[in-house]
N, C-alpha and C positions, 0 to 999 in steps of 0.2 A: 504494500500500500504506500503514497507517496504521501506524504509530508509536509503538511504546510506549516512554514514560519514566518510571523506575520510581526516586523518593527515597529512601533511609531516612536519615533523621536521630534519635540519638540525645542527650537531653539527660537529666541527673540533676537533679529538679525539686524537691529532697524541702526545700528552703528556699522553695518560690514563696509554698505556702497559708501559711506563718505572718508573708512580710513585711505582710498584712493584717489590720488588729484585726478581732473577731468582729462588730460592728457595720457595720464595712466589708465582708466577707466576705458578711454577710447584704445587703446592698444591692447589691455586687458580681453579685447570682446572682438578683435582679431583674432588673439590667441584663441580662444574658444572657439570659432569659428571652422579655426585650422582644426583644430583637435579635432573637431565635431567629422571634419571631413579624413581624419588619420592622416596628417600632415604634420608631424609631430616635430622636424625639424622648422618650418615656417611657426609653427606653434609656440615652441620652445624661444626663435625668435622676438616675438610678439610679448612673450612674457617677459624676456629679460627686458627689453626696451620700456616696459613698462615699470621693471625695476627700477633701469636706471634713470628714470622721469623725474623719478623721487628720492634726489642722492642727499636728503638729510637725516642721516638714523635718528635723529632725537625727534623731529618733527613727524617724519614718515616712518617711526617704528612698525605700528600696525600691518599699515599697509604694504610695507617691504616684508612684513614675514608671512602675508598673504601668499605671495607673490612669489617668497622664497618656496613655497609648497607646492606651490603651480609649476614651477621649475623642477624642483625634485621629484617630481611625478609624470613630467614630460622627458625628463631625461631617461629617467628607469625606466619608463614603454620603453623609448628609442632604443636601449641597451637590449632590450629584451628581442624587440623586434628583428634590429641586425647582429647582434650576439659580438658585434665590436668593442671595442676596449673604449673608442672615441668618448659615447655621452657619459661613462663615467669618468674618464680626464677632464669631460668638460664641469662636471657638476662636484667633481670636487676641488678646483679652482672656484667653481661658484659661492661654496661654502666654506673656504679659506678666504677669502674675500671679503664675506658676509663677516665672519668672525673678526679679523681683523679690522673692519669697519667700525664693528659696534664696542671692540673693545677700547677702541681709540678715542669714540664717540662718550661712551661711561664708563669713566677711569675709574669712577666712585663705585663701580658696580662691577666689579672685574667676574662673578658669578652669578650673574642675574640668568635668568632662564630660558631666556632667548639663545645666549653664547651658549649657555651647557647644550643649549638643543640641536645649536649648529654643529659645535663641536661631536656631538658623539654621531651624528649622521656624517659629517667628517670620517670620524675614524673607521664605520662598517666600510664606507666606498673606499675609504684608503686600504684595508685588510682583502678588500673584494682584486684589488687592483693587485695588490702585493702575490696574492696568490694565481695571477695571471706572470708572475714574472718581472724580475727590473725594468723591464725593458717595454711595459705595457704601454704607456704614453706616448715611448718615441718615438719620433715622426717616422713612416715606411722610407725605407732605402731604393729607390729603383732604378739608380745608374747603372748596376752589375748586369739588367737582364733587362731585353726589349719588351714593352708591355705585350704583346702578343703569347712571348712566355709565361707570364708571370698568371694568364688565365687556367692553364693547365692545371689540374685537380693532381697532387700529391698521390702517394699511394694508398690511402687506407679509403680515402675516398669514395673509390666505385662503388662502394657498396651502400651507400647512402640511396641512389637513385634504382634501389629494386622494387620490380612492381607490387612484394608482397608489404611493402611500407605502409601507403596510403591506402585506404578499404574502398571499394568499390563502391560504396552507394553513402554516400556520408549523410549522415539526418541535417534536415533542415534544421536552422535556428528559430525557433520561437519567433513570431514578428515583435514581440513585446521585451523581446528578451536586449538587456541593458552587457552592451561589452565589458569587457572585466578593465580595457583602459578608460573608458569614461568611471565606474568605479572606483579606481585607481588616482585621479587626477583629484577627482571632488575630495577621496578621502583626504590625499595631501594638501588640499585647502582648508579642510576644515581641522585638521591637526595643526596648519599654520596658524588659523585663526583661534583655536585655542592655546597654542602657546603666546600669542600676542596679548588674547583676555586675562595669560596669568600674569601677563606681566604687569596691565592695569591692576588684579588684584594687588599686587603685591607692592604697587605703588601705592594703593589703600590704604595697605595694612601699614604701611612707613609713615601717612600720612597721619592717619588716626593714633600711633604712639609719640609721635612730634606732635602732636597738640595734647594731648593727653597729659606728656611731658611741662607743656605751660602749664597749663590746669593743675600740676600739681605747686609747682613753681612760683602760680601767685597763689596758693594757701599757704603753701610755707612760708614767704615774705610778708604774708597777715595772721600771721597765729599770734595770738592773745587782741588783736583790734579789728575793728570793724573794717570791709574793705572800702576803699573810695568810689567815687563814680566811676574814674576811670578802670578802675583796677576792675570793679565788678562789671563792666562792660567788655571789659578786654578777657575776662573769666565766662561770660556765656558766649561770643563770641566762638573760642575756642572752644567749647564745649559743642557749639553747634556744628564747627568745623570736624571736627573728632566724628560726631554724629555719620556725618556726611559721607566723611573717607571711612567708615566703617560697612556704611550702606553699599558703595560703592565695592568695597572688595567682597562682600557676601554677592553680590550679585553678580559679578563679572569670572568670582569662583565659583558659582555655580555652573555661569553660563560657561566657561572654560570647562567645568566637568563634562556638561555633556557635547559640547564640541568632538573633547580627545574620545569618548566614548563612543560618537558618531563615525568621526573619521576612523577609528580602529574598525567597526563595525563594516566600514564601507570597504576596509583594505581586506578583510577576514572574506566578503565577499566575493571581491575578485579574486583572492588565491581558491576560492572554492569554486572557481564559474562553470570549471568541467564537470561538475555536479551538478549543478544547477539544469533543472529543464523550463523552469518558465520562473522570470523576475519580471514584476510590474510596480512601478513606481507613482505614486499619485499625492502630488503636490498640495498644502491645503495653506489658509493664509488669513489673516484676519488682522482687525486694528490694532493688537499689540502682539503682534506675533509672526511668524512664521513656521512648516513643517514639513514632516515628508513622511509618505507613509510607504514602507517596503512589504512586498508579498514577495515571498522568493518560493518555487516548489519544488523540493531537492527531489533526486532520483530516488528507486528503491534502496532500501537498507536491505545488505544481504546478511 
């Protein structure tokens, strides 16, 4: 009997379109474009341009780590697809880059979340690369032998192209059925966009103990007297402030929770897509919200 699993994931996205300048947003929806059509190197293009649209990490945090996920998600199709060494030299110069940027960016912050996140997808694509060999990145040599040669298939080769490889009558796909690279891109965006919401939380939570910290500050400079006007103005104030950036990281932690839980969800899909015999996605959306509702119906369980 076949299986239904049925997601809904609810996130509130009404901050996503404007961590994007309007010049990024317009190249941003090239890239989707391309992707949509599996042009994944034009794609991959369009995303970086739209990175580099917005070359201030303190200003364009957000939206630069959108973007870094769009990119990390176009490059590993592309890897996947021609099984070359190329888009992961390219995407971990991306994210050597990235890190080096934003460390330069917040000195004060040499461990914030963003760096550890770039960093540690840094080091799987460097490990991935390593195990291809020193010599993964560098550029091909082709003086020694005329291109004409260089097409010739090695020996272990021929055996690749036997007809008992591919089956004879391959089942159609599902019309409704969602590819495992569109999968695969949205998860990496919403992983981006949940590492950029933890980063607002956790500016929250710095916020709310610096005011917190006045608020203790002026009772200790009024213990045994009554406070002044000013004093007790500049005491709720800060107390409202505290308020504020407390609200602020309880909701932006929230919404970070279920972002990475989405985008995990969405990447667990595409590794599963050869299982999969019908996924239908149905969009829902309302004045303080947004959603998405997943129906995936896996194969039999043997």
């Amino acid at each position: 009997m076949p299986h239904a699993l049925i997601l809904l994931v609810a996130l509130a996205l009404e901050t996503a379109p404007s961590a994007l300048s309007p010049e990024a947003a317009e190249h941003n929806t090239k890239a989707m474009a391309f992707y949509d059509a599996r042009q994944l190197g034009p794609a991959f293009d369009e995303f970086y341009a739209a990175y580099t649209a917005m070359p201030d990490p303190r200003r364009d945090r957000a939206g630069r780590e959108i973007l870094l996920g769009s990119m990390h998600a176009a490059l590993l199709e592309l890897h996947e697809a021609s099984g070359e060494p190329a888009p992961l030299c390219r995407l971990q110069e991306v994210l050597q880059v990235h890190v080096d940027t934003l460390t330069a960016a917040f000195p004060e912050s040499p461990d914030m979340i963003e760096i550890r996140s770039a960093r540690e997808r840094h080091k799987k694509i460097s490990a991935q690369l390593i195990a291809r060999g020193p010599d993964a990145c560098a550029a091909p040599v082709t003086s020694t032998a005329p291109p004409s040669t260089s097409v010739d298939p090695p020996a272990p080769q021929p055996s690749a192209p036997e007809t008992t490889a591919p089956p004879s009558n391959p089942p159609a796909p599902a019309k409704d059925v969602i590819p495992p690279r569109q999968l695969r891109i949205a998860g990496g965006v919403t992983l981006g966009l949940g590492v950029a919401l933890l980063g607002v939380m956790a500016y929250g939570i710095a916020g709310e103990a610096s005011h917190e910290a006045r608020v203790d500050e002026i009772d200790a400079s009024a213990a045994g007297r009554p406070l002044s006007t000013a004093e007790n103005q500049d005491l709720l104030d800060h107390r409202g402030r505290a308020q504020g950036a407390r609200s602020l990281a309880i909701g932006t932690g929230v919404a970070a929770g279920v972002a990475t839980v989405l985008g995990a969800t969405l990447f667990v899909l595409a590794q599963r897509s050869a299982r999969m015999q019908r996924l239908s996605a149905t969009p829902w959306w309302s004045t303080t919200g947004a959603g998405l509702t997943l129906r995936v119906q896996l194969g039999s369980a043997r």
